[in-house]
C-alpha positions as CSV (number, residue, x, y, z in Angstrom):
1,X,29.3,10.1,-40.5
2,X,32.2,8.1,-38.4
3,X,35.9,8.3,-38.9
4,X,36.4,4.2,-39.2
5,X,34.1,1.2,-38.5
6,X,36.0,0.7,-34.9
7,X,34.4,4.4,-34.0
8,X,31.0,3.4,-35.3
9,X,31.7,-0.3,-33.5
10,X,32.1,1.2,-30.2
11,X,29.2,3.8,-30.2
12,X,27.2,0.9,-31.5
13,X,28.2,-2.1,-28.5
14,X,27.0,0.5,-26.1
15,X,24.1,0.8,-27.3
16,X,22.8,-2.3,-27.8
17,X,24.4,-3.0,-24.1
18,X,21.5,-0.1,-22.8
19,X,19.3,-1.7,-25.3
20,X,19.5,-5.2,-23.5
21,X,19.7,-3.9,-20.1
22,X,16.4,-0.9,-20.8
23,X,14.1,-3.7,-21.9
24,X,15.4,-6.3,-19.1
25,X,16.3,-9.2,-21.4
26,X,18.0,-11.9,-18.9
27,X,21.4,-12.6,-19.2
28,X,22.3,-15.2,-21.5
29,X,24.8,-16.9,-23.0
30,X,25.5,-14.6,-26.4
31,X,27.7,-14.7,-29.2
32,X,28.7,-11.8,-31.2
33,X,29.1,-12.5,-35.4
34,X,30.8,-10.2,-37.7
35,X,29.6,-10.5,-41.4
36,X,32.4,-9.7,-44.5
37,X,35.4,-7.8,-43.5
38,X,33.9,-4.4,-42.6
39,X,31.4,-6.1,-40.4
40,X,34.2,-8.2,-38.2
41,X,35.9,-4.6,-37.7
42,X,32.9,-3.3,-36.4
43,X,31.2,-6.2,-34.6
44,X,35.4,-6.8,-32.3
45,X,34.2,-3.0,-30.9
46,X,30.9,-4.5,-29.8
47,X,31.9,-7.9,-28.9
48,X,34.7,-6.0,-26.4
49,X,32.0,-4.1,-25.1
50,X,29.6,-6.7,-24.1
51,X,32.3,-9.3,-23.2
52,X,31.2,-11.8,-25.5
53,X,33.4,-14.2,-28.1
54,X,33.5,-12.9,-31.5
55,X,33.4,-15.0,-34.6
56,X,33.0,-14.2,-38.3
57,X,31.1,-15.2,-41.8
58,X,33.2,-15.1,-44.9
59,X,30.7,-14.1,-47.6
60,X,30.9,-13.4,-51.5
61,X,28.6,-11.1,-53.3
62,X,27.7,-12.4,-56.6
63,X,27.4,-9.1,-59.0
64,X,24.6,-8.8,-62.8
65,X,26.6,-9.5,-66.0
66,X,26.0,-6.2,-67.2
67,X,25.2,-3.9,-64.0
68,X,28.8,-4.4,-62.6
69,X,27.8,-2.6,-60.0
70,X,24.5,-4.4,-58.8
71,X,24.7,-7.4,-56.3
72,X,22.1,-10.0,-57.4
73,X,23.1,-12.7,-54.9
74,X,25.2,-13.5,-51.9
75,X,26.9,-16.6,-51.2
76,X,28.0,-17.4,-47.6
77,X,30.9,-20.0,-46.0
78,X,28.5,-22.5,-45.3
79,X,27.3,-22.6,-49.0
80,X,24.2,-21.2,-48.5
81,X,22.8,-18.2,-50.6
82,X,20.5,-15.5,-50.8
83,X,18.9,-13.7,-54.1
84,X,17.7,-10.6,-54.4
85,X,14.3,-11.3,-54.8
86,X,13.3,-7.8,-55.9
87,X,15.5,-7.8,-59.1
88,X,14.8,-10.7,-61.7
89,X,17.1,-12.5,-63.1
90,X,17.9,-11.7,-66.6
91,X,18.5,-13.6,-69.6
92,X,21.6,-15.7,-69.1
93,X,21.8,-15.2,-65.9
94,X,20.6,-18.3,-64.4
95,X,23.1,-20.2,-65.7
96,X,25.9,-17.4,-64.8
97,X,24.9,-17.7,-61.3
98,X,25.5,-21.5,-61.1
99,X,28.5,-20.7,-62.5
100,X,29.6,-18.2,-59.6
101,X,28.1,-19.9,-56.8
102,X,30.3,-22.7,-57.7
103,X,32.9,-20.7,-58.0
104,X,32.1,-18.5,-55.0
105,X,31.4,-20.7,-52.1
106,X,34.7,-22.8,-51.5
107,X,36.6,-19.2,-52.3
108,X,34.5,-18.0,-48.8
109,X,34.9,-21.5,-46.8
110,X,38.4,-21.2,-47.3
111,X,38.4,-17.7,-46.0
112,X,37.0,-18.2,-43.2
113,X,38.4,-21.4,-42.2
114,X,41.5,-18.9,-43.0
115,X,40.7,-16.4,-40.6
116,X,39.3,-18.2,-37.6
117,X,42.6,-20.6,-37.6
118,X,44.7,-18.5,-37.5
119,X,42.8,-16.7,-35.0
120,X,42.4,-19.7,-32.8
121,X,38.9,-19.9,-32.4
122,X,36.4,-22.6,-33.9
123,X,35.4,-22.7,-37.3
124,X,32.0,-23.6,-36.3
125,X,31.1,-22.1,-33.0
126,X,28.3,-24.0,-31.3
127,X,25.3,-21.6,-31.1
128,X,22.8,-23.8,-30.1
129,X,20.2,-21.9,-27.2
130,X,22.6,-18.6,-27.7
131,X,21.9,-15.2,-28.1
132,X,23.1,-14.3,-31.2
133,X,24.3,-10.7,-32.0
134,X,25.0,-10.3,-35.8
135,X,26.9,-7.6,-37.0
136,X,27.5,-5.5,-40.8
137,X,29.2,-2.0,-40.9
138,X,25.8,-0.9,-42.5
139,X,22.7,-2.2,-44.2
140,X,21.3,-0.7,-47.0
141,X,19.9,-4.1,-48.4
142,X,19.0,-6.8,-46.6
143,X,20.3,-9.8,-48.7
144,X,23.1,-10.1,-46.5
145,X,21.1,-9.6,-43.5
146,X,18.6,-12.5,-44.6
147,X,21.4,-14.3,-45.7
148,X,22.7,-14.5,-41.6
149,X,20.0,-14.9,-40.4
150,X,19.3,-18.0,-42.0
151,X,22.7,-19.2,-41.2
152,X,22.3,-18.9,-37.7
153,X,18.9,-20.3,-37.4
154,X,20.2,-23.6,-38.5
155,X,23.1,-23.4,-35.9
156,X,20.2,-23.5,-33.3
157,X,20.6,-19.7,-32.1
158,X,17.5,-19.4,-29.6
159,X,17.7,-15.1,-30.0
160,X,18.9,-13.2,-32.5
161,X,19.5,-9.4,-32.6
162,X,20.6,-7.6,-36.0
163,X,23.0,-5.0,-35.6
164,X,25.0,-2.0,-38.0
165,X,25.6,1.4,-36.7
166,X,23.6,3.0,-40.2
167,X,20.4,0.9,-41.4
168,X,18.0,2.0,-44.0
169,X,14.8,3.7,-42.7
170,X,12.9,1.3,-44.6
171,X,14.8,-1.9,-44.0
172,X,14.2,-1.7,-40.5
173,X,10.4,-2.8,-39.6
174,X,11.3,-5.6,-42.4
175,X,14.4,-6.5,-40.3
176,X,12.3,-6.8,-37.4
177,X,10.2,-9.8,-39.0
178,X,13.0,-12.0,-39.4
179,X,15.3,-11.3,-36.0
180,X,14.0,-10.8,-32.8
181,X,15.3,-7.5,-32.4
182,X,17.0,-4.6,-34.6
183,X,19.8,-2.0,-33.3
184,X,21.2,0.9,-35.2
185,X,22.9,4.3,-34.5
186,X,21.5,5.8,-37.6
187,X,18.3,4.9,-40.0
188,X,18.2,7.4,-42.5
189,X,15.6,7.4,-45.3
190,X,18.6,7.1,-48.4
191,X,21.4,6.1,-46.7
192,X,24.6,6.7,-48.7
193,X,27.4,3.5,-49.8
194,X,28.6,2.2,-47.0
195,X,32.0,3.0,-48.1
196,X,31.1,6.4,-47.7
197,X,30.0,6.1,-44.2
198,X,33.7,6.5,-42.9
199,X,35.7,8.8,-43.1
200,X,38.9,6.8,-43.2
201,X,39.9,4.1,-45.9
202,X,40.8,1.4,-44.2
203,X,42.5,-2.0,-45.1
204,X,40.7,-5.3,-44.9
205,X,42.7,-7.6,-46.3
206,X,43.1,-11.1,-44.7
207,X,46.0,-10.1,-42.1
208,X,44.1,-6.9,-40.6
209,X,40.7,-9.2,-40.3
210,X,43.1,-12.0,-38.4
211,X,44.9,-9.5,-36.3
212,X,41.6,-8.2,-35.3
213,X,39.8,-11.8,-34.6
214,X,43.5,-12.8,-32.8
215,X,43.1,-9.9,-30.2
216,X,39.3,-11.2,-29.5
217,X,40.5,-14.7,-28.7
218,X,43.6,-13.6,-26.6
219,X,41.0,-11.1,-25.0
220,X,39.0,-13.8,-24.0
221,X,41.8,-15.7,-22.3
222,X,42.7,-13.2,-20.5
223,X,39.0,-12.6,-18.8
């Protein structure tokens, strides 16, 4: 569907920057937020477009004991987390998820304190009466979408807009109900993996995700 998440990032930024100007939303002090690696790649492509500083979440997907496979939770930097309420927790699990949300928060506070250091931009960006522009290279369930949301509601965002360049037909309206708006490229009724939304296998390892949130800051300087 798109050769590499800064493709999709691009197509994406313009859009929601004809979105914002076609319904005459006033300008506004906005932040752009990438969530997990492939989000931050995509959400620098939008963030350049519309001008705006770029920060990211560090978040940690907690997977079932025995469906490898299946996420039943996600745990963000700031400690908070977000089951899947659709799938019950099984026997044994409750206690296994303690266990990895324990386990699981500090490992993404300390990437993201990581990444935004280095970077040279806050750890805690102040988003109090701010747009808010959150960004995932694609959303096929919304626990990490909820997940965000709720994260930036208690940093005081006044708007928030919910972004990925693929979105599941049926996610959408849902989507809707919890951020004031929703923007994708695509919203097909069974999306495929994300990973198999790009073409190209790219590396997100801790250096590529600071060189990318390095060039935002020094882009930002530079305005």
């Amino acid at each position: 569907m798109f050769n590499n998440r800064q493709e999709a990032g691009k197509l994406l930024g313009d859009k929601i920057a004809n979105e914002l100007l076609a319904v005459g939303l006033p300008d506004a002090e906005q932040f752009v937020i990438g969530v997990g690696r492939g989000g931050i790649m995509v959400a620098a492509q939008v963030a350049d477009k519309l001008m705006s500083p770029l920060s990211a979440f560090a978040v940690e997907s907690i997977k079932s004991i025995d469906e490898p496979e299946r996420d039943i939770a996600i745990v963000s930097s700031s400690g908070l987390v977000y089951y899947d309420n659709k799938q019950s927790c099984r026997k044994g699990e409750q206690s296994y998820l303690g266990h990895q949300v324990r386990r699981l928060a500090p490992k993404a506070r300390e990437s993201q304190q990581l990444w935004l250091f280095r970077a040279g931009l806050e750890n805690q960006p102040e988003l109090r009466g701010k747009r808010v522009i959150i960004v995932e290279d694609g959303i096929i369930t919304d626990m990490l979408s909820q997940m965000a949301v709720m994260a930036v509601r208690r940093m005081g965002a006044s708007e928030i807009i919910l972004a990925a360049p693929v979105i599941s037909n049926e996610l959408m309206a849902k989507l809707g109900t919890i951020s004031d708006n929703v923007v994708a490229l695509f919203t097909p009724a069974e999306p495929e993996s994300i990973s198999q939304l790009y073409d190209e296998d790219q590396n997100m390892d801790d250096v590529e995700v600071i060189r990318i949130l390095t060039l935002a800051s020094q882009r930002l300087i530079c305005v």
